[in-house]
N, C-alpha and C positions, 0 to 999 in steps of 0.2 A: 469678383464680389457682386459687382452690377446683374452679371448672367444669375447666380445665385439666389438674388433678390425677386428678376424676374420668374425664375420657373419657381419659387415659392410662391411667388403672387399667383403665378400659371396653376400651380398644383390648387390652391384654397381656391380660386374661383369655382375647378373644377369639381374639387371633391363637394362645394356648396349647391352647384347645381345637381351633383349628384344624389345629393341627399335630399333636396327638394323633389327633386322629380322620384325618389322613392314616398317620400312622406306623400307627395301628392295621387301615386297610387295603391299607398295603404287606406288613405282617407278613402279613395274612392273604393276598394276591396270589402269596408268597413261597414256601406251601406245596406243593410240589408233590404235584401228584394224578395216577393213571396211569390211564388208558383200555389197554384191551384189547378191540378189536374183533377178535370170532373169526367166523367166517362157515361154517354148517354146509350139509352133505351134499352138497358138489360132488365131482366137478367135474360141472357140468351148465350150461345155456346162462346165461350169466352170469358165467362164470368168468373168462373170457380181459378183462373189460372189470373186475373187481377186481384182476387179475392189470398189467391197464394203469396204474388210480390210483394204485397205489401205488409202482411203478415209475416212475411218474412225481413224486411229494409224496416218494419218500423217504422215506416212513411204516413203521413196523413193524404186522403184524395176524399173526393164527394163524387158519388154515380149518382145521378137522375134518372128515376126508373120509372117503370110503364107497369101499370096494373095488368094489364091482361095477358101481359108477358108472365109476370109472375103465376100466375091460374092456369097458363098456357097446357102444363105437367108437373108431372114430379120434380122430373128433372130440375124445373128451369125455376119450383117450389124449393126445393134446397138449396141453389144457389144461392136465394131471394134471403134464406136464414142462415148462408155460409155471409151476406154482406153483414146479416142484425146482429152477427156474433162477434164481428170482425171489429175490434177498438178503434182501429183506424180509420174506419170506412165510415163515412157520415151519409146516409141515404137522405135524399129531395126529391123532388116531385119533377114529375115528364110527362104528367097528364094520365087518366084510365086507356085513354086509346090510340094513342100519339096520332089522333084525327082521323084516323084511316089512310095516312098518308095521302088524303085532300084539303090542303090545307087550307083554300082559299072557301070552299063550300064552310070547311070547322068556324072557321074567322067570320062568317057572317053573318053568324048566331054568335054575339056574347054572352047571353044568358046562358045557353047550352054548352058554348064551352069553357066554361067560367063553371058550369056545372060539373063536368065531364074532370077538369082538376082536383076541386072540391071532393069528388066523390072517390079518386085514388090516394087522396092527402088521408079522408077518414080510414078507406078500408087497408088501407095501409100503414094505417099508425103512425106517420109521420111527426115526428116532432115539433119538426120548425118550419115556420110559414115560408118558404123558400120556393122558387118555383123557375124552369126553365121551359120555354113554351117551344112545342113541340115546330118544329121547320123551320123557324124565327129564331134571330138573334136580335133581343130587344134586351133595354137595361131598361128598371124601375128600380131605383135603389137612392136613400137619403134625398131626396127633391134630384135626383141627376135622374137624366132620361138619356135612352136615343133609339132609335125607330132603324130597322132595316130596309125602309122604304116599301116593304111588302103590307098583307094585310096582316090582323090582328090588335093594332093601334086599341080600339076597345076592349079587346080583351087584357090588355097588360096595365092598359089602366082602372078598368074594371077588381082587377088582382093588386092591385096596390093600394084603391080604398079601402080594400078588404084585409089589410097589413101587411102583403107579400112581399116578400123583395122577389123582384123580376131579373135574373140573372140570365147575361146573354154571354160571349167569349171574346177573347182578346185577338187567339188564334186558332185553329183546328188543326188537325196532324188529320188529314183523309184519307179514307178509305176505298177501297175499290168495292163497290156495291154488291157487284155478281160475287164476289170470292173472298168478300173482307175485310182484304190483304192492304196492311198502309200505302199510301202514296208516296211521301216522303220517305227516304232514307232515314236513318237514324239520326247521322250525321246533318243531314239537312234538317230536320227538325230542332236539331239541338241548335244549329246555329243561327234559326228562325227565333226561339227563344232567349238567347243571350240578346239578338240585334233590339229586338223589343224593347226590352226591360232594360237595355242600354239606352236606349235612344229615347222612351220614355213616352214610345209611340203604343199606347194602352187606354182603357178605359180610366184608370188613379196608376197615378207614378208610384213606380215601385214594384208593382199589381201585378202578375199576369193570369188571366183565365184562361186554359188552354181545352177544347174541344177535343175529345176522343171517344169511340165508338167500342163500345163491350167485344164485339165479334169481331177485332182486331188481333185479339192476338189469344190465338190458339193452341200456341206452342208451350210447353211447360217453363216455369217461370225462369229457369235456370238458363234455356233457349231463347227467350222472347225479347223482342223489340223493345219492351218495353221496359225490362229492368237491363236493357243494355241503356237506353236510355237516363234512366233514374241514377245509373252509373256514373254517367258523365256530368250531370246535373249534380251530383253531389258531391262534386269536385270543386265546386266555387262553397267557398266559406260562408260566403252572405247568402245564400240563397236558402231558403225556409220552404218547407214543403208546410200547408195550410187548409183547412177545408171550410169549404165557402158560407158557414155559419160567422168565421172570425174577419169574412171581407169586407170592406180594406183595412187593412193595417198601416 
């Protein structure tokens, strides 16, 4: 009778810890967390196949594009109206000329490149004052700042008297320059992303802005990296796919 009492006492501790330690990882399963995949300097070959996943997943993302990409061609012109047509796609600004990829020379003229945004925000009809500065990861957003230690410091403040939100990234998923091809694996990126937004190591808990590059993935959407990716990501319940007009949440 005594043995009896104890493995009932043994079972209910058991089965109470066991339910705690579920409730304590539904609570945490509960929270939701927002990805923000932005994808910079298109439209360039690459486009029309981000411009497909997501039209196809139903996903929200935000690209930051480059004026003179768009004028570049036809080509790279229809892309530009495959993103304006595209519900999901929230297009921002990445500057008329993404500096000429000099970016220290662009940076030491604020007025001209302060002009040089201005001037892709109108001819591109941009909606929302939104802006990601081209080489630079800088935040100007709600009174929060932070500086990559590089130049442009004027110019991001210059863009947020002006009412911009200055958005910079949490992470990047890089690219190999010469060939375009990602850096990361799939798999390694996706587990860059959960460690983050787990650990709370981001710009706003919860948050993640993730950096990716248009001429990454050239492969048709059904092949690509990057709805293998979206794959896995959309395997956690809490996780919200968001475009960088609704940031933070």
């Amino acid at each position: 009778m005594i043995w009896n009492k104890k493995l009932m006492t043994l079972l209910s501790v058991f089965l109470l810890s066991f339910s705690t330690s579920l409730f304590a990882q539904k609570t945490s399963n509960s929270v939701k967390k927002y990805i923000y995949l932005t994808f910079d300097d298109g439209p360039l070959n690459g486009s029309e196949n981000i411009d497909e996943v997501f039209k196809n997943e139903k996903l929200k993302v935000t690209v930051f594009l480059v004026g003179e990409h768009v004028e570049k061609n036809k080509t790279m012109t229809d892309y530009f109206k495959y993103y304006e047509d595209n519900p999901y796609i929230e297009e921002c600004n990445h500057s008329w000329t993404h500096a000429n990829d000099q970016y220290k020379k662009f940076y030491s003229n604020e007025q001209t490149s302060v002009a040089d945004i201005l001037k892709n925000q109108s001819t591109l009809k941009l909606q929302d004052k939104i802006v990601r500065l081209p080489g630079r990861n800088m935040w100007r957003l709600d009174g929060k700042s932070k500086n990559d230690g590089a130049s442009g410091v004027q110019t991001a403040d210059g863009l947020a008297k002006l009412g911009y939100k200055v958005i910079g990234w949490d992470l990047e998923w890089a690219h190999h320059a010469k060939v375009g091809t990602p850096v990361q694996s799939v798999q390694a990126i996706y587990k860059q992303i959960v460690n983050q937004l787990e650990s709370n190591k981001t710009f706003t808990k919860n948050n993640i802005v993730v950096l990716i590059h248009d001429e990454m993935f050239q492969n048709k959407w059904e092949e690509s990296e990057l709805k293998q990716l979206v794959d896995l990501l959309k395997k956690h319940d809490n996780y919200i796919f968001e475009q960088i007009k609704f940031y933070p949440q």
